[in-house]
C-alpha positions in Angstrom: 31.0 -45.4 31.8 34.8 -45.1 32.1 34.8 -41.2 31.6 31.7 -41.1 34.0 33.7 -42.9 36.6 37.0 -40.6 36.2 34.5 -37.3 36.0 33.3 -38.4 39.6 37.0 -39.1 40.7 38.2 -35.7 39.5 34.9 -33.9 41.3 36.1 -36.1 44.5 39.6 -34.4 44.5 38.7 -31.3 43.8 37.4 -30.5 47.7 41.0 -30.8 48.5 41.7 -27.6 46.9 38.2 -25.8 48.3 39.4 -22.9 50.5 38.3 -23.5 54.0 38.8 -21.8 57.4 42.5 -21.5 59.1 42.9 -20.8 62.7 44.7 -17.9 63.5 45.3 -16.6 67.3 45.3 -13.1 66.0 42.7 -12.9 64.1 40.9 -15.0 66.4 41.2 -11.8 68.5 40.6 -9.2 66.4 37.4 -11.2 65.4 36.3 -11.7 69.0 36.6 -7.7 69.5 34.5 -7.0 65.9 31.7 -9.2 67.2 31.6 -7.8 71.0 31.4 -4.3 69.2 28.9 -4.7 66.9 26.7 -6.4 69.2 26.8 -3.5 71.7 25.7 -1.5 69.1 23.0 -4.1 68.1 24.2 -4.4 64.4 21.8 -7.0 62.5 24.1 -9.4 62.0 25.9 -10.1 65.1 22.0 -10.2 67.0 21.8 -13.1 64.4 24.7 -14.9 65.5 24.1 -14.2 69.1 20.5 -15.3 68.5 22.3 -19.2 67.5 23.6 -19.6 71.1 22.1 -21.7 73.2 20.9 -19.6 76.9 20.0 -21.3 80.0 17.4 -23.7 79.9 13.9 -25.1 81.5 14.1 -28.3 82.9 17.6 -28.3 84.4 16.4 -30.4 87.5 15.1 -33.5 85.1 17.9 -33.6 82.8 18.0 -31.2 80.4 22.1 -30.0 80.3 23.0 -30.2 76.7 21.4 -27.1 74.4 23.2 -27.2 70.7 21.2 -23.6 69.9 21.3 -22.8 66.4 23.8 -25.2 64.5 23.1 -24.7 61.0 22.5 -21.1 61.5 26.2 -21.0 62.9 28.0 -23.1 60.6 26.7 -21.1 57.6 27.2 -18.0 58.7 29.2 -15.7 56.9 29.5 -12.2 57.3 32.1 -9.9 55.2 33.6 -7.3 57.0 34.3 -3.9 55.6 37.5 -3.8 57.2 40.9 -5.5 56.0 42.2 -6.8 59.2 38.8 -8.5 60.1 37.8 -10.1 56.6 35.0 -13.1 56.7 33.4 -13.6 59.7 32.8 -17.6 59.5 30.6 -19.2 61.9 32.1 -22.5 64.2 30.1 -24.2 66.2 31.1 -24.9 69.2 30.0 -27.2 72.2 31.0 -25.9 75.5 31.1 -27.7 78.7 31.4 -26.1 82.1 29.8 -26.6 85.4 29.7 -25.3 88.5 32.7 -23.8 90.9 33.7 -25.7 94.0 33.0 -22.7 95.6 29.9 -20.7 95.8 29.7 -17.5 94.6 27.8 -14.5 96.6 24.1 -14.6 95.5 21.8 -11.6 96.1 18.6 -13.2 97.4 16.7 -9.7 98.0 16.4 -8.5 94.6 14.9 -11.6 93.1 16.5 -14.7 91.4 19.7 -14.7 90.3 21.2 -16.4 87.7 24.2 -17.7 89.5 21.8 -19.5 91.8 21.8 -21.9 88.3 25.4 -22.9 89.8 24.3 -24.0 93.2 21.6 -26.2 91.8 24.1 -27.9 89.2 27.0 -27.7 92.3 24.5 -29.8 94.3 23.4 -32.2 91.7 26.8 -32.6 90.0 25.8 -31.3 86.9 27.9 -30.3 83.8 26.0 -28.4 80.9 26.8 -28.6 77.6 25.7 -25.2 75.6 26.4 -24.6 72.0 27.9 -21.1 71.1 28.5 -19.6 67.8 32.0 -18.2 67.7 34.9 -17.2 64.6 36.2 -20.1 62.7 39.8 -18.8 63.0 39.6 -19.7 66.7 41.1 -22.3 68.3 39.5 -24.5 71.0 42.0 -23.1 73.4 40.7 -19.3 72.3 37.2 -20.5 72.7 37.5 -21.6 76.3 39.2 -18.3 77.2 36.6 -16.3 75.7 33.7 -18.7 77.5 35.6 -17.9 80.6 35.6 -14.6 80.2 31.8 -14.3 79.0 31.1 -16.5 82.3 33.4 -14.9 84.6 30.0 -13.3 86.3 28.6 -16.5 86.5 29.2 -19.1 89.2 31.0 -21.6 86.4 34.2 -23.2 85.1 34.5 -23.8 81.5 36.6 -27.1 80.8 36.0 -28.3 77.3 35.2 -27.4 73.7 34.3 -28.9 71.1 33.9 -26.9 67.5 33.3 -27.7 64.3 32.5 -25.8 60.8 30.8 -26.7 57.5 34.6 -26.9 55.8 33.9 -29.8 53.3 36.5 -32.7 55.2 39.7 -33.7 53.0 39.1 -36.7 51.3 41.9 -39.3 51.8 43.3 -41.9 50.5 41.0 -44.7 52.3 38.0 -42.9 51.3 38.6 -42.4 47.5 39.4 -46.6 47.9 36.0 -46.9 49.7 34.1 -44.8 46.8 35.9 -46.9 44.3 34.8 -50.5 45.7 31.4 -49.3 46.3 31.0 -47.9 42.6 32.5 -51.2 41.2 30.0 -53.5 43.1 27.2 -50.9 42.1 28.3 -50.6 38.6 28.2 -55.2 38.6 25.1 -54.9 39.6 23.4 -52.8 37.2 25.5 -54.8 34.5 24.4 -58.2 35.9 20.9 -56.8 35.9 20.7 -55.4 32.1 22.7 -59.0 30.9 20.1 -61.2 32.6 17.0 -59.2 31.6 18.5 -59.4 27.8 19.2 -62.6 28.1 16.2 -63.7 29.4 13.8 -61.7 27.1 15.8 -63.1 23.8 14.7 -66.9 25.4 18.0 -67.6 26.9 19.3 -69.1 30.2 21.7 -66.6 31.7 25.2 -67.8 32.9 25.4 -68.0 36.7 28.2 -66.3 37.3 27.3 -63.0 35.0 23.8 -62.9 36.6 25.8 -63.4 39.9 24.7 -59.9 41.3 22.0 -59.4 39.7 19.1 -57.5 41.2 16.2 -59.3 39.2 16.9 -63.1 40.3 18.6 -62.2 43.6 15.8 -59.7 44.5 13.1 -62.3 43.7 14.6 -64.9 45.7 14.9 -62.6 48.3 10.9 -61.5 48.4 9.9 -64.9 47.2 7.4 -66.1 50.0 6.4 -69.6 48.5 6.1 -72.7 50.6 9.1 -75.0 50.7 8.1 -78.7 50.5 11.8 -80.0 51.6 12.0 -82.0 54.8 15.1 -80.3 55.5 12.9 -76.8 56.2 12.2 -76.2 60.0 9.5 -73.7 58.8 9.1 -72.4 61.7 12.6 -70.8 62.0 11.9 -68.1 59.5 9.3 -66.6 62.0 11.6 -66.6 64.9 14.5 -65.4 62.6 12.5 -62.7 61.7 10.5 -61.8 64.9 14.4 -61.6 66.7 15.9 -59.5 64.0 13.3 -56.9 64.7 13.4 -57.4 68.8 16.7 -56.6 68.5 16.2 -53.7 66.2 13.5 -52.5 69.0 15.6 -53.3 71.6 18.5 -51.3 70.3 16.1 -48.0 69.7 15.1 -48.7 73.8 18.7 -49.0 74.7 20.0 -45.9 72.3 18.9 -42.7 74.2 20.2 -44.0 77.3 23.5 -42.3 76.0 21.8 -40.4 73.4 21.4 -36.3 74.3 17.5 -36.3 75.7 16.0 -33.1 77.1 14.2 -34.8 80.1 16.9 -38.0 81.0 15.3 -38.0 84.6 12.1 -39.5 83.0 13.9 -42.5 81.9 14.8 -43.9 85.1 10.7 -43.1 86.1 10.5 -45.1 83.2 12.0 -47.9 83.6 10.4 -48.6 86.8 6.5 -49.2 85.0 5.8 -52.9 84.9 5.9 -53.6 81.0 9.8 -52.0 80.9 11.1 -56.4 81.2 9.9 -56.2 77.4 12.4 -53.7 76.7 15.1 -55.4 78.4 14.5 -58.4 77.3 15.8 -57.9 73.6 19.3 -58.5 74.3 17.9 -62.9 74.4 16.8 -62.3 70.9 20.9 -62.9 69.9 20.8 -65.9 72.3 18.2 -67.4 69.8 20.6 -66.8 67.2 23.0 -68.8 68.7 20.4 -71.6 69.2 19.0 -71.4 65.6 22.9 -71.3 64.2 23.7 -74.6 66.6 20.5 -76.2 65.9 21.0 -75.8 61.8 25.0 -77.0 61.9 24.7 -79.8 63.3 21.6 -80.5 61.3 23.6 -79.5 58.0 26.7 -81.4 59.0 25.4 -84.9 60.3 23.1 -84.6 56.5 26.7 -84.1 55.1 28.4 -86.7 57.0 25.8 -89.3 56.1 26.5 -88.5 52.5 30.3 -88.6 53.2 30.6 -85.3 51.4 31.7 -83.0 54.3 34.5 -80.8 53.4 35.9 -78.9 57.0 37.7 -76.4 54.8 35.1 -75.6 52.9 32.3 -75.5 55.4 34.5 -72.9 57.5 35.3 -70.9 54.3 31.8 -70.4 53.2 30.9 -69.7 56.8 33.7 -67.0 57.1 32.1 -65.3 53.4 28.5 -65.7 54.8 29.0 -62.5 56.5 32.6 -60.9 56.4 32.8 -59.1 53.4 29.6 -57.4 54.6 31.0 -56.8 57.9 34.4 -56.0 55.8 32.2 -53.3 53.4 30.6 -52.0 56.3 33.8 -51.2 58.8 35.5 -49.3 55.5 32.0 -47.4 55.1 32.6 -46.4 58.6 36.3 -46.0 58.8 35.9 -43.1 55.4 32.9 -42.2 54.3 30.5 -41.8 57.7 32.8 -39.0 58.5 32.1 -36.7 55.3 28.2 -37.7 56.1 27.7 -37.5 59.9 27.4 -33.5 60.6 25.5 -32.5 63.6 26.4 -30.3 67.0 26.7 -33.7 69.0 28.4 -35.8 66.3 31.8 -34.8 68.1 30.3 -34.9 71.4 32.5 -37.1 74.0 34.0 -38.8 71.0 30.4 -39.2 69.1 31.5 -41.6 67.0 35.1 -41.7 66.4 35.5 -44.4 69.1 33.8 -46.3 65.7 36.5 -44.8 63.5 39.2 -45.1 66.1 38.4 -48.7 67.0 37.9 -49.9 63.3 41.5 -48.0 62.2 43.3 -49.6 65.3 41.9 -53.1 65.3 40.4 -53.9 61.6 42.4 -57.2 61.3 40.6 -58.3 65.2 37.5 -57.4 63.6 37.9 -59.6 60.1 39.6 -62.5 62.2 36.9 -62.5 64.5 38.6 -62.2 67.3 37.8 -58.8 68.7 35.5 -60.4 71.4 39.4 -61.3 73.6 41.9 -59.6 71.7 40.5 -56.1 72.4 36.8 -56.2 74.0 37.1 -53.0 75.4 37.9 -51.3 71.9 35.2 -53.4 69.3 35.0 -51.6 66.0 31.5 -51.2 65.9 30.0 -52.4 69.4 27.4 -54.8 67.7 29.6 -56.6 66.1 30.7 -59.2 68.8 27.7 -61.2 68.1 29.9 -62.3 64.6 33.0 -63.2 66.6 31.2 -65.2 69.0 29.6 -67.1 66.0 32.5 -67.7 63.8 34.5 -69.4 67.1 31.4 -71.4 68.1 31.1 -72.5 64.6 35.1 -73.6 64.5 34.5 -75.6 67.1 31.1 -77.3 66.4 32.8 -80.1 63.8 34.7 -81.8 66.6 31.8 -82.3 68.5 29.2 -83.2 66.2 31.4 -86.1 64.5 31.3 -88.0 68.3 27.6 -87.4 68.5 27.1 -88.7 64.6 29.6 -91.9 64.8 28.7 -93.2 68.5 25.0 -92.0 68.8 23.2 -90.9 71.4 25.7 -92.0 74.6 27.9 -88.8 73.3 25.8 -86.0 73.2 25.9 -85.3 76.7 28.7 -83.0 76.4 26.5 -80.9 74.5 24.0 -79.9 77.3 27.2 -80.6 79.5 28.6 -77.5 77.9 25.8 -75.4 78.2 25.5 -75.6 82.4 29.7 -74.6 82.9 28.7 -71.2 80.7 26.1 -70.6 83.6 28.7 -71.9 86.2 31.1 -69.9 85.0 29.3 -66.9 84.7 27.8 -67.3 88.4 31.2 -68.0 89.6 32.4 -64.4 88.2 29.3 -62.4 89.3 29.7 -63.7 92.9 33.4 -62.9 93.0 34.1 -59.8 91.0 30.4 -58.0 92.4 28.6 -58.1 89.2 25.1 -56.9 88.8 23.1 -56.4 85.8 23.3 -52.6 87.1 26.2 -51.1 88.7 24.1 -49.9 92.0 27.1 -49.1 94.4 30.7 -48.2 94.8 32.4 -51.5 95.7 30.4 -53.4 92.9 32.6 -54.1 90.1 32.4 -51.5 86.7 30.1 -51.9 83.8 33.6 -52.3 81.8 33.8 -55.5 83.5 30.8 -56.6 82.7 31.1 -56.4 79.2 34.6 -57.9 79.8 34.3 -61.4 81.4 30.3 -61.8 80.9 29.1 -60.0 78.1 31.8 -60.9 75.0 33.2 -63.8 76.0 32.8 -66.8 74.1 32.8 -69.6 76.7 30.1 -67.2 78.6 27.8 -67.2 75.4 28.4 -70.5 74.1 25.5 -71.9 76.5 22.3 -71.6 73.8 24.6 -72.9 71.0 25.2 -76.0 72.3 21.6 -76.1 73.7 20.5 -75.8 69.7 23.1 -78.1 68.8 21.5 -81.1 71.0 17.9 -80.0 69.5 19.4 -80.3 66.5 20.8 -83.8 66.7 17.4 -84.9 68.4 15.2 -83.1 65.2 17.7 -85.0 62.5 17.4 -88.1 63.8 13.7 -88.2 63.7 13.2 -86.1 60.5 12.0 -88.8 58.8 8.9 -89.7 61.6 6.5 -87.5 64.1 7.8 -87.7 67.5 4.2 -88.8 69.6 4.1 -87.1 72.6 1.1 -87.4 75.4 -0.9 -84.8 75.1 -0.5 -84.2 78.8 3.2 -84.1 78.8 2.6 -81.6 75.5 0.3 -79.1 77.5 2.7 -79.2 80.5 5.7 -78.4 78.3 4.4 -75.4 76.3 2.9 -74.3 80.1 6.7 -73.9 81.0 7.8 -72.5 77.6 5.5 -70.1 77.7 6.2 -69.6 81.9 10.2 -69.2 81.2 9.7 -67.0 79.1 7.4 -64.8 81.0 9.5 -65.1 83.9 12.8 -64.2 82.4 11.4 -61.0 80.7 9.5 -59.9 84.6 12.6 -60.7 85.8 14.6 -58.5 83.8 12.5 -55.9 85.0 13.8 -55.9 88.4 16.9 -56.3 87.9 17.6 -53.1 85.5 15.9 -51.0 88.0 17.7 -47.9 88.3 20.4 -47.7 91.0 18.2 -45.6 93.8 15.1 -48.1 93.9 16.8 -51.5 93.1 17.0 -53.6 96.4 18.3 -57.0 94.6 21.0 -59.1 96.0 24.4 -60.2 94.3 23.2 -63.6 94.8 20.0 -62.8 92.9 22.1 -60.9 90.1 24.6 -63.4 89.8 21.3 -66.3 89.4 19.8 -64.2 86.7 23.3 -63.5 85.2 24.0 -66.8 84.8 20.8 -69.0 83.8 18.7 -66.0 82.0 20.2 -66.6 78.5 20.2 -70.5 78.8 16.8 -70.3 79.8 15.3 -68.8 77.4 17.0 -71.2 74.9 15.7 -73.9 76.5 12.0 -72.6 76.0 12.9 -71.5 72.6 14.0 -74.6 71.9 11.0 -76.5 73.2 9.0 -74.2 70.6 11.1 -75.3 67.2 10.4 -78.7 68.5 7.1 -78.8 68.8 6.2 -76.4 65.6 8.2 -78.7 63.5 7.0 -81.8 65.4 3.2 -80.3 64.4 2.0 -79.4 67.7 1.5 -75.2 69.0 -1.5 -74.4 67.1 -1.6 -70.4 66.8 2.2 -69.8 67.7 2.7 -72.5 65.1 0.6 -71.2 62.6 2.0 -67.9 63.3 5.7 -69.1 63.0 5.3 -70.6 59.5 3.9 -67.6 57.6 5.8 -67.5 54.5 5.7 -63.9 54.9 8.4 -64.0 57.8 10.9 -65.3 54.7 12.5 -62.0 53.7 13.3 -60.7 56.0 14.9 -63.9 57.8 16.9 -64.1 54.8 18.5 -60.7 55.4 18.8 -60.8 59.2 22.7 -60.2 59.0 22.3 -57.6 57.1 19.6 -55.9 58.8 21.5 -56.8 62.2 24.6 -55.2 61.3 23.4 -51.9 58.8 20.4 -51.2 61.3 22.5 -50.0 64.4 24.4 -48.3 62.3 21.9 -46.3 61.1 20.4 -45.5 64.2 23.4 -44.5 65.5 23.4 -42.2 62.1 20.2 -40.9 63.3 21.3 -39.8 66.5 24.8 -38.0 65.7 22.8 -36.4 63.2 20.0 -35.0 64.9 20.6 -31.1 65.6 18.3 -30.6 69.0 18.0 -32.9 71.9 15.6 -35.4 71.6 12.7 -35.5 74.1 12.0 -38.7 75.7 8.6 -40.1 75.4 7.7 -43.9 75.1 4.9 -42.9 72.1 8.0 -41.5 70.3 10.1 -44.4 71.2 7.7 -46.6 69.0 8.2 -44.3 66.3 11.3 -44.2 65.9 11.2 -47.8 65.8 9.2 -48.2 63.1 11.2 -45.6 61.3 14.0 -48.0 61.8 12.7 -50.6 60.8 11.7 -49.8 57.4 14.7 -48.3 56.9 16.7 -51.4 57.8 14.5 -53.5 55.7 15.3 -50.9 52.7 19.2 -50.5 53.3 19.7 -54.4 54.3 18.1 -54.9 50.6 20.7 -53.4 49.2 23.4 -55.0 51.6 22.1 -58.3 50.8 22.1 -57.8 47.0 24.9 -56.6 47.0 27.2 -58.4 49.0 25.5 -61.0 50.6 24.0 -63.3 47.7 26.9 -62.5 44.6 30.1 -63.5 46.8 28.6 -66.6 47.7 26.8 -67.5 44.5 30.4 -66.4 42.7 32.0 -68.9 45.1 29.8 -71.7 44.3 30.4 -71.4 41.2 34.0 -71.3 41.2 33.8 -74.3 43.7 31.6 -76.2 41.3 34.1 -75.2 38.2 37.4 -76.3 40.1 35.3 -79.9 40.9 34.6 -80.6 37.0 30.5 -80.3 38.1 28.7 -79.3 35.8 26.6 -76.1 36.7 22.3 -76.2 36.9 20.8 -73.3 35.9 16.7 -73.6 36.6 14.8 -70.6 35.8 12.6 -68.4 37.4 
């Protein structure tokens, strides 16, 4: 295994020494010259290369700006000259903006369309076109935008930018041979862990808990196990709404996607989102709000359990909680920081940044990220945009302890702080929207920028905190009556779910209006700031009104729905499916090699696409960094305390 390893270390090191293209001005030139030549005189193989670049396009007037042409046809592209000076001909791809001059050019209207009448239609719609062109790898970007110029001169455009890029394996550095190691070692534990507990258990033995730590075989079948738990302490129903929100938010994220994604018909999506169903779509972003509620709600339940047994250890409640998910997130920001960049190749990978703000963010704030602090120390440079949501959990959970104690020792007269808590989130955020101008969509010049948004409304703690402390009260109320059925008049119980199911409906049609696109949305600031403020805590409130009344036996279907055993799996990986799903659809996306075309059929698709593939790579997450850390911690925490360990088997 050793020499394996070392084989697949000294393969790694050995692209450094793989020759790969070098930019040279003069042969940059002399290049250029071959291939304007040998085009002219329609040689085979410069047709070919001119054949990769993209030419103007149908469809300018809804959208469709960014071409890529033929990428892999461009990128592998070699062509060996006869002559010295000219050598390999290498193919770079390279992504080309330009738009329109500021002033027109002389069109000839009398002897049918001309192509420079392209420039007055992208002069009056402010349009910049992105067109991929197949050029010598031994240019420069500078030398590319000269020759564009040049090649455009007769056209009624300026060239600004481009971006290039070849199929030159990347050198591998330091931080990615580090990344390969880690992952090999917790790949190589698991297949070791596996191959000890199967022997063990197949020669009538009970395995040792901390060499079957990370082990696929018990951790896998307590991940698919789908029996029904007969503890008290089960709120059954939370595994359906665990698992129903993990895959909103999945959804929601494939909705939200091509709204900066490269789509050949972007005009459609603001037709789009005026249809009448569109609140569904823009609703997803409450499904973390009922995270917050379900991590509140089971807390407080945990801790007041704890407290009554006086076996609550602070320390080692937050320490658990900061290994439930950072060495994933940890695992996850390396992956991203060194290995996504050897795997990512497509033309718009590198397009306005693709996604080195990722690898710029993670390299610049990685200690933020791990300390959970990103959300105020630098919320306009998150490594890995999703990834608030952890931040704002870790600080809530800090914070819960001091204000469950008051709650457990005096009783009831002390939980009003809770809900207290809740309503200044909504105050506070109403307060901001009404002075800054903040609406759900930026829909005028003097309103305040989307930046802002995310600043002081979207990251914040203190303006999220609302449905955590709304599941922290439920939680207090469901613990102390776990032990009885709360009877409630049937009257009051149809009235309640009539407003649950109303809020719900409300908030989602509400949503609708206000993300209508700029030209057609007629809401007010004092309508914005409303919705702004009591959306989220609304729809915690109704959500909370259903884990009450499932557990408390009453909802019938939803009930009955909510408590399939079947939800269990995938509740049990939601991290992991929260935090490795985005990133592969945002792998998806930089990948792709032609613009997407936006249709809501194909939306769905792609949804379902992503969703089996987050259930199959949050498998592996969750095997293999989830379940072992903490199972190797318990153990360790049981050793140090002189328990002795019980091993059940399967």
């Amino acid at each position: 295994m050793l020499k394996l390893f070392s084989s697949i270390l000294l393969l790694i090191l050995t692209f450094n020494v793989i020759e790969t293209s070098s930019v040279s001005d003069e042969l940059c030139d002399r290049q250029l010259n071959y291939f304007d030549e040998a085009l002219n005189r329609r040689d085979s193989w410069a047709v070919f290369v001119f054949d990769t670049w993209a030419k103007f396009q149908s469809s300018i007037l809804r959208g469709n700006l960014v071409i890529p042409g033929g990428f892999i046809d461009c990128v592998t592209f070699r062509h060996q000259s006869e002559r010295a000076d000219i050598g390999t001909f290498q193919g770079q791809h390279c992504m080309v903006r330009f738009s329109a001059k500021t002033e027109a050019a002389e069109i000839d209207r009398e002897n049918g369309f001309d192509w420079r009448e392209i420039g007055a239609i992208a002069r009056e719609n402010n349009y910049n076109f992105r067109h991929g062109f197949c050029l010598p790898a031994s240019c420069s970007s500078e030398k590319v935008l000269n020759y564009m110029r040049t090649y455009l001169s007769q056209a009624d455009f300026n060239v600004t930018e481009a971006e290039c890029q070849t199929n030159d394996p990347l050198k591998y550095e330091i931080i990615d041979i580090i990344a390969i190691v880690i992952f090999s070692i917790f790949g190589l534990l698991m297949v070791l862990s596996t191959i000890y507990e199967i022997i063990t258990i197949r020669n009538d033995r009970v395995p040792h808990e901390l060499y079957a730590s990370f082990s696929v075989y018990t951790n896998g079948w307590k991940l698919y196990n789908v029996s029904v738990s007969k503890s008290s302490d089960d709120i059954r129903c939370l595994h359906g709404i665990r698992a129903l929100s993990i895959i909103y938010i999945i959804f929601g994220h494939r909705y939200g996607l091509p709204m900066w994604n490269v789509i050949s018909n972007r005009a459609a999506i603001a037709d789009w989102q005026q249809n009448f169903h569109i609140g569904i779509y823009h609703t997803h972003q409450v499904a973390v709000d009922v995270f917050f509620t379900m991590g509140g709600l089971l807390v407080t339940w945990s801790m007041m359990k704890s407290l009554d047994s006086n076996r609550l250890s602070i320390l080692r409640l937050y320490f658990r909680r900061y290994l439930r998910y950072t060495p994933l997130l940890g695992v996850l920001m390396l992956f991203v920081i060194s290995l996504m960049r050897h795997i990512v190749f497509g033309p718009i990978s590198y397009m306005d940044g693709g996604f080195w703000p990722f690898l710029t963010n993670c390299n610049n704030w990685w200690w933020t990220t791990l300390l959970h602090l990103q959300n105020y120390v630098n919320p306009n440079e998150i490594c890995m945009s999703h990834t608030w949501y952890l931040s704002i959990d870790f600080q809530l959970f800090l914070v819960s302890p001091f204000l469950i104690y008051p709650a457990w020792r005096y009783g009831w007269k002390y939980l009003w702080t809770l809900p207290t808590l809740a309503l200044l989130s909504s105050i506070y955020i109403f307060i901001m929207s009404m002075v800054f101008n903040i609406y759900m969509v930026t829909k005028s010049p003097d309103a305040a920028p989307f930046e802002f948004f995310i600043q002081w409304i979207y990251y914040p703690t203190h303006a999220r905190m609302g449905p955590w402390f709304i599941g922290m009260t439920l939680g207090y109320i469901l613990y102390q009556n776990r032990h009885k059925r709360v009877r409630l008049d049937p009257f009051v119980n149809v009235v309640m779910w009539i407003l649950c199911l109303s809020l719900f409906t409300a908030i989602t049609m509400g949503s609708q209006y206000m993300f209508l696109p700029p030209h057609v949305n007629t809401t007010t600031l004092l309508e914005n700031a409303f919705y702004l403020a009591f959306y989220r805590n609304g729809w915690s409130l109704a959500t909370a009104w259903m884990i009450f009344a499932c557990h408390n036996g009453t909802g019938g279907f939803i009930r009955w729905f909510l408590q399939l055993p079947q939800w269990q799996p995938i509740a049990r990986m939601g991290l992991s499916m929260y935090l490795l799903g985005f990133i592969f659809q945002h792998f998806q996306i930089m990948h792709q090699k032609q613009p997407t075309y936006f249709d809501e059929f194909d939306l769905i698709h792609l949804f379902l696409g992503d969703l089996l593939a987050s259930i199959f790579i949050s498998t592996v997450g969750y095997l293999a960094f989830e379940v072992p850390i903490l199972t190797v911690e318990n153990y360790v925490h049981n050793k140090i305390r002189g328990k002795k360990i019980q091993v059940t088997k399967m």
